[in-house]
N, C-alpha and C positions, 0 to 999 in steps of 0.2 A: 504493500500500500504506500502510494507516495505522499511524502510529506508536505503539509499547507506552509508555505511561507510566505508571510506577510510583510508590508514596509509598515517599520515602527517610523511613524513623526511627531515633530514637534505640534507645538501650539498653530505656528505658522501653515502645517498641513506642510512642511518640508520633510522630506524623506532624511532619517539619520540614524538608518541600518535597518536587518533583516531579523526576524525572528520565526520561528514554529510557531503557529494558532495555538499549540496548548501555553506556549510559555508567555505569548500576548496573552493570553487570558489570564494565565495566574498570575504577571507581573502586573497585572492591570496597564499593561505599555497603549498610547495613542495609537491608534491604526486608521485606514481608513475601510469605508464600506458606505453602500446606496439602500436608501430606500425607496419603492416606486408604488404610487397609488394609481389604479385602474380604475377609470370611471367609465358606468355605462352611460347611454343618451340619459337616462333620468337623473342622473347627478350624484346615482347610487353608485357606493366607492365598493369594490371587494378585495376582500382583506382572509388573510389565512390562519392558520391555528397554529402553533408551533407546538413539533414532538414533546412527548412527554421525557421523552431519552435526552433532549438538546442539554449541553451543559450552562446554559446559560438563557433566564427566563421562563423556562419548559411549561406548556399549556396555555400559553397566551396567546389574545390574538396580534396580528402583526400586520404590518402593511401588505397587499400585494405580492410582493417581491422583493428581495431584501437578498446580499450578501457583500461578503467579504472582497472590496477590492485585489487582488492578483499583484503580484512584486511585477511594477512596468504597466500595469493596468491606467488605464486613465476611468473616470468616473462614469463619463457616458459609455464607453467601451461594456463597462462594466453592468449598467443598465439594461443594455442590450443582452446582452450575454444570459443575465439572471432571466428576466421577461421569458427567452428561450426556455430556459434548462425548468425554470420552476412551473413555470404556466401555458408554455407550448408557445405564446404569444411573438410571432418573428415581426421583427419594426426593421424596416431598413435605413431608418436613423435614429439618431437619441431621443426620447422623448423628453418633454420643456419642462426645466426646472422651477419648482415650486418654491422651492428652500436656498438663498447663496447662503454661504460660510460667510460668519462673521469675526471679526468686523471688516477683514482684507478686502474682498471681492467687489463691494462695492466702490472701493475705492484704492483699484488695484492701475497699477502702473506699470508698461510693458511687464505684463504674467506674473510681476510679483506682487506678494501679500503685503500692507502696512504694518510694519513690526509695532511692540509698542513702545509708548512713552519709558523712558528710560533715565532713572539719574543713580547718575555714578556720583561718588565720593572719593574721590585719590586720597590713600592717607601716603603710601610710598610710590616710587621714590617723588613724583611730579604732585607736591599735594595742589587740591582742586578741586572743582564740583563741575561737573557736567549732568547740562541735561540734553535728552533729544526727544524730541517733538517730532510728534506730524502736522503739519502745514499746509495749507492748502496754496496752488503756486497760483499766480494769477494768472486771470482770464475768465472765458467764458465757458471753457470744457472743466467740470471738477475733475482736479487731478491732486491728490495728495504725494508728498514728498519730505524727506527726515529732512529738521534744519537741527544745527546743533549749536549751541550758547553754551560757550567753554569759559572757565574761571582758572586762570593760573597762577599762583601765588607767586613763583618770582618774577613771571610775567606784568605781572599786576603793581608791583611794587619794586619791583628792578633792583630785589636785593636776594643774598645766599640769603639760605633757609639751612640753618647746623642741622646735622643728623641728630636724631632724636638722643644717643648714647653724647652725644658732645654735651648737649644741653644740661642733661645728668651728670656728666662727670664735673663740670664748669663750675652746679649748683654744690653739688658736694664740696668742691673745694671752697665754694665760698661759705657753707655752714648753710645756704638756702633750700631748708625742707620741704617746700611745697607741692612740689609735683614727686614728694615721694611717700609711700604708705608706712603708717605706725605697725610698729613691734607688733601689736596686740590682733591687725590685722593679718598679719602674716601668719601669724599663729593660727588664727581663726579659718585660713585660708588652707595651712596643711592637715588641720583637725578634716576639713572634708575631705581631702585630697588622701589624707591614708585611711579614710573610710572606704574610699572604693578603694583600695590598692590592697584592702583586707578583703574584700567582696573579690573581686577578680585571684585571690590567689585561693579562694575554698568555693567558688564555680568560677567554673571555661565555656560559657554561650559561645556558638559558635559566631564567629569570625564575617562580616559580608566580605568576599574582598572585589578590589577592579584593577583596572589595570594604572598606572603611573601617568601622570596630568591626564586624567579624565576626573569629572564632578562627581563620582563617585559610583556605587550599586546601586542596582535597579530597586533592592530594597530600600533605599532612601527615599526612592519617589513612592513609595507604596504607602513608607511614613504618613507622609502627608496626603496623600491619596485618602488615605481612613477617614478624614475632615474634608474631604473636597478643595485640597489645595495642592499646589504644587510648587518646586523650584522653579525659576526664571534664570537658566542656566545665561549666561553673556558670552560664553566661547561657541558663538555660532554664526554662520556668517554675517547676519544685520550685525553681530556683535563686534567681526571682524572690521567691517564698515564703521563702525560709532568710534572704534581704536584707531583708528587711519585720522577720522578727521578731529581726534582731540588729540593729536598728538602723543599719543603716552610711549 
């Protein structure tokens, strides 16, 4: 039996890697997939029951037609295809989108998505505050486009900025304690710090691991998946793009 491989994406519906259906399903990873309503002349929709076997919803009704876009699949491609295989129904083009993807599509610019609002904070080495916005560029066709309003601290004031260790060693010599923490804090700080170091040495949970500069395991997004949120990872291409034009 051959294996279902899906394209995991992003938020932006960008493709960023491949996965098995069973392992989409239990990482709970983005994917894509259609779903198609069939109406007859009287405006009545039909709609199907889903197995009692499906691992996912089992017994519900469902649209029409519904499946898992294909790695290389495009969407209407995929419309088409399911229409065939589930309901016999052969269309010799896409049938018309009732649902865009939001928020990109409608204010997509040659084929790509509008990423989102974005603000960075630089604390090293370039400290700064970047934001990037969507824009709307002028004219009379809406066209949205990133502008980006960078803040640069020695830009901004045309002076060195000490590494943060100068600062502290500067203050030390001069007897100036303020940007440094009391005794009692420190203390307080290894009192928790060898509570778990007493935990981790009498249990060993396992371990998520990934690989070396990647944002981490799929069980991190799972974390928050639990609450319906997610990371806004920045190493991806809009992200590439926002690092180009602030300099860093």
């Amino acid at each position: 039996m051959s294996r279902e491989i899906f394209d995991v994406v992003n938020e932006r519906d960008e493709v960023i890697g491949q996965q098995e259906r069973s392992e989409v399903h239990r990482l709970g990873l983005l994917h894509r997939a259609v779903h198609v309503l069939v109406f007859n002349a009287a405006g009545q929709v039909f709609l199907q029951k889903r197995s009692l076997t499906k691992d996912r919803q089992p017994g519900l009704w469902d649209s029409s037609a519904s499946g898992h876009v294909d790695t290389g699949e495009d969407y209407d491609a995929c419309a088409v295809r399911e229409l065939g295989e589930e309901i016999g129904l052969q269309l010799s083009a896409a049938p018309q989108r009732l649902f865009k993807l939001a928020p990109g599509v409608l204010f997509a610019a040659a084929g790509k998505l509008v990423t989102h609002n974005v603000l960075v904070l630089r604390v090293q080495p370039k400290e700064g505050i970047s934001l990037l916005i969507n824009a709307k560029i002028p004219g009379n066709v809406t066209r949205i486009a990133p502008a980006n309003m960078d803040f640069n601290y020695d830009i901004a004031f045309g002076s060195y900025s000490p590494e943060a260790y100068e600062r502290l060693l500067l203050d030390a010599i001069l007897g100036d304690s303020t940007l440094f923490i009391r005794d009692d804090e420190v203390e307080g700080s290894w009192r928790i710090i060898d509570s778990i170091k007493a935990g981790w040495s009498s249990y060993h949970p396992p371990l998520a691991m990934y690989p070396a500069g990647t944002w981490g395991p799929p069980e991190a997004a799972q974390l928050l998946r639990r609450e319906n949120r997610n990371w806004d990872a920045l190493i991806d291409n809009s992200a590439r793009e926002l690092i180009i034009d602030a300099d860093y």
